[in-house]
TORKOL-4160 file (C-alpha; in steps of 0.2 Angstrom, whole numbers, padded with zeros to 4 digits, m for minus):
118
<pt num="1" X="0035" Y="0192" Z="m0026"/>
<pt num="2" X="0051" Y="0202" Z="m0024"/>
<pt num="3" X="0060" Y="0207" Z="m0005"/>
<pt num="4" X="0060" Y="0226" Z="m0001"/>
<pt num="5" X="0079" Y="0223" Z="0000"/>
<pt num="6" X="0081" Y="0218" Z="m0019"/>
<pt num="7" X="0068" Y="0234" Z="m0023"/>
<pt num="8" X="0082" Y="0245" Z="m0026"/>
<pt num="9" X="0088" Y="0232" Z="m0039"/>
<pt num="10" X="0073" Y="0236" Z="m0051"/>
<pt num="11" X="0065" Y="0251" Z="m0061"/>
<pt num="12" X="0045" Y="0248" Z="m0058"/>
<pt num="13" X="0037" Y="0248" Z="m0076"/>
<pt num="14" X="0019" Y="0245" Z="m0069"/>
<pt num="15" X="0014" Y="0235" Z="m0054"/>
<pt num="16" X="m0003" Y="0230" Z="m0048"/>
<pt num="17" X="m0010" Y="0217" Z="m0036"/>
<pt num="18" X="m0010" Y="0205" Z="m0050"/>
<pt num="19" X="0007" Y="0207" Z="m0055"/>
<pt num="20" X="0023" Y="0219" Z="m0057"/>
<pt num="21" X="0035" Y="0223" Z="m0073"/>
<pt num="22" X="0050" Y="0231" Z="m0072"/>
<pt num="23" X="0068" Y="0232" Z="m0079"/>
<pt num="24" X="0082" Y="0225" Z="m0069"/>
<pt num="25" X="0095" Y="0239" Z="m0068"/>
<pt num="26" X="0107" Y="0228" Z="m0074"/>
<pt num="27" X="0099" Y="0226" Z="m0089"/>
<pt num="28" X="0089" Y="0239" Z="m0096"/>
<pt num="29" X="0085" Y="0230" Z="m0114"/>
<pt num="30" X="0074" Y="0216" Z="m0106"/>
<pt num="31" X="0058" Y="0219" Z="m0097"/>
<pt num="32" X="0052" Y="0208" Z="m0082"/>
<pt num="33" X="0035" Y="0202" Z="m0081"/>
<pt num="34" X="0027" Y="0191" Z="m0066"/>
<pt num="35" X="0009" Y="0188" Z="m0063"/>
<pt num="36" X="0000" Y="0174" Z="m0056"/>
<pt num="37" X="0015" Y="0163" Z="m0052"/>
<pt num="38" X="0026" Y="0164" Z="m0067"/>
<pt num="39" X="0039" Y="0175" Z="m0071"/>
<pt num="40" X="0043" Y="0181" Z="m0090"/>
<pt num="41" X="0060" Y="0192" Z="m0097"/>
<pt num="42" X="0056" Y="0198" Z="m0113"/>
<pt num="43" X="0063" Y="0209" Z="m0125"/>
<pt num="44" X="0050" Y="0226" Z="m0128"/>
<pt num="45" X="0045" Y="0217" Z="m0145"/>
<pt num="46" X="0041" Y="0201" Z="m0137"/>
<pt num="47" X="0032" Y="0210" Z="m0124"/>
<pt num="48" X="0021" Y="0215" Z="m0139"/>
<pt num="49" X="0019" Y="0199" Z="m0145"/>
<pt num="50" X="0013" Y="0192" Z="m0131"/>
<pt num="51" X="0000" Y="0208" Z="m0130"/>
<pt num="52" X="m0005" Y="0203" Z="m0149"/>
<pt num="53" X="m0007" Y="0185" Z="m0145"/>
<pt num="54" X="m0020" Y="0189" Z="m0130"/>
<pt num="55" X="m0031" Y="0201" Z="m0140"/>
<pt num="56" X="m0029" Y="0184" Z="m0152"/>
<pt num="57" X="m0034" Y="0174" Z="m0138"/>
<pt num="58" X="m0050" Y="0183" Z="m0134"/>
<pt num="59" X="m0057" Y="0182" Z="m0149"/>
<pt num="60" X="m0054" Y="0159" Z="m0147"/>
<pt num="61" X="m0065" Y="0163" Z="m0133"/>
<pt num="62" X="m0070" Y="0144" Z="m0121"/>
<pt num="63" X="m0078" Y="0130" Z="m0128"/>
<pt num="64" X="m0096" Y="0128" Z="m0135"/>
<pt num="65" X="m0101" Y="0115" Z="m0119"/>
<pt num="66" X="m0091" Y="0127" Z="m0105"/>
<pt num="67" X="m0105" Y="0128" Z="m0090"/>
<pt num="68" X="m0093" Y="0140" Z="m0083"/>
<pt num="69" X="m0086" Y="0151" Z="m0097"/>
<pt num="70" X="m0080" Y="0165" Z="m0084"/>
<pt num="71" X="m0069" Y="0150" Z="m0074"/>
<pt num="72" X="m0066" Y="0137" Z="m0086"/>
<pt num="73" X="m0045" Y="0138" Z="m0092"/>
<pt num="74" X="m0050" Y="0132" Z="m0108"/>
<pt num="75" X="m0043" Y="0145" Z="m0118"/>
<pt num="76" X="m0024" Y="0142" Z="m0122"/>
<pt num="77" X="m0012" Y="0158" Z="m0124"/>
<pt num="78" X="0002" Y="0158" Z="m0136"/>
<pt num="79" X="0018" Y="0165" Z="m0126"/>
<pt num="80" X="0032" Y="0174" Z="m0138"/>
<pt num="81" X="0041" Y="0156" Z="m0134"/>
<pt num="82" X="0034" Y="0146" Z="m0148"/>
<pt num="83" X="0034" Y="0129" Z="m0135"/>
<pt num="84" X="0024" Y="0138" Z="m0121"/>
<pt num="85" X="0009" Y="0139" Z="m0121"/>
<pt num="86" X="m0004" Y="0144" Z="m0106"/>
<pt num="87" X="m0021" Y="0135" Z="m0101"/>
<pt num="88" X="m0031" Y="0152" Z="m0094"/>
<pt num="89" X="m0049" Y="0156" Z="m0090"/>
<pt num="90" X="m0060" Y="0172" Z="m0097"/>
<pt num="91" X="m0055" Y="0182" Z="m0083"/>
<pt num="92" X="m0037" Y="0177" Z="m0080"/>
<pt num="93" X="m0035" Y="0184" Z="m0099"/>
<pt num="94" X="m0044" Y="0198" Z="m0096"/>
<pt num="95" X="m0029" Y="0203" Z="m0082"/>
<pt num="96" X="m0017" Y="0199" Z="m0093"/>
<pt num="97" X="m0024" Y="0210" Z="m0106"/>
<pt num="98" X="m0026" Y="0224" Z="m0093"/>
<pt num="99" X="m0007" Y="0221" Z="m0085"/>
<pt num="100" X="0000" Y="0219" Z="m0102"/>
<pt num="101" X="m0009" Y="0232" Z="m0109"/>
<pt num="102" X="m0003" Y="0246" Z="m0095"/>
<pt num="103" X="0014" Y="0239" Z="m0096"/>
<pt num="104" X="0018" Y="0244" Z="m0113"/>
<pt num="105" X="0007" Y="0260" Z="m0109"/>
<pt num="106" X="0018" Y="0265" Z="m0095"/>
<pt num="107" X="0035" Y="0261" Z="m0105"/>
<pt num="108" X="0031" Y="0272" Z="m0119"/>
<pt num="109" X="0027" Y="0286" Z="m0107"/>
<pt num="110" X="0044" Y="0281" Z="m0097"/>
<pt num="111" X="0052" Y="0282" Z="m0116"/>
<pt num="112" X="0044" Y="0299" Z="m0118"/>
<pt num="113" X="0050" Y="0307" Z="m0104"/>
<pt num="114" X="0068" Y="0302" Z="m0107"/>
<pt num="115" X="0067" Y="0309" Z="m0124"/>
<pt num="116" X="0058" Y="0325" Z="m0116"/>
<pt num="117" X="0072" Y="0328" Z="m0103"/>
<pt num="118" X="0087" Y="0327" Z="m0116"/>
């Protein structure tokens, strides 16, 4: 994922087995997502987008004639990029859900705090 060197680089949003978001220092108006081996940088609104298009995706569910449901990448997630598209399985989703999910969970408590401290 990311060297302990460039650790000091980053502001951890959330970070999980599954994957890690955070803001580059640099630039504090774009969130960093990587999980399974892609990496996306999103703006806060796209980040809940992307959230909006999984709930979305649940709901497709697989294919009737799926003998594996649970495995199968037969569900196709919208990104916020209207030309990307990914093929994922039940459970793969059901991480994305959860990491996206605690991502935005964790910035609004990160806002909060900074608003509290002022």
């Amino acid at each position: 994922m990311i060297l302990k060197e460039g650790m000091k680089d980053i502001d951890i949003i959330y970070k999980t087995k599954y994957g890690i978001s955070f803001y580059w220092k640099t630039q504090q108006d774009k969130i960093q997502l990587v999980f399974r081996d892609m990496g996306f940088f999103l703006k806060e609104e796209e980040v809940k987008i992307f959230h909006k298009n999984v709930m979305e995706a649940v709901e497709q569910g697989c294919c009737s004639q799926c003998k594996t449901p649970k495995d199968c990448k037969s569900i196709l997630l919208k990104t916020p990029s209207s030309k990307i598209e990914l093929a994922v399985s039940k459970q793969e989703l059901k991480e994305i859900h959860k990491f996206l999910s605690a991502t935005l969970f964790h910035m609004e408590i990160k806002k909060y705090l900074a608003l509290s401290a002022n």
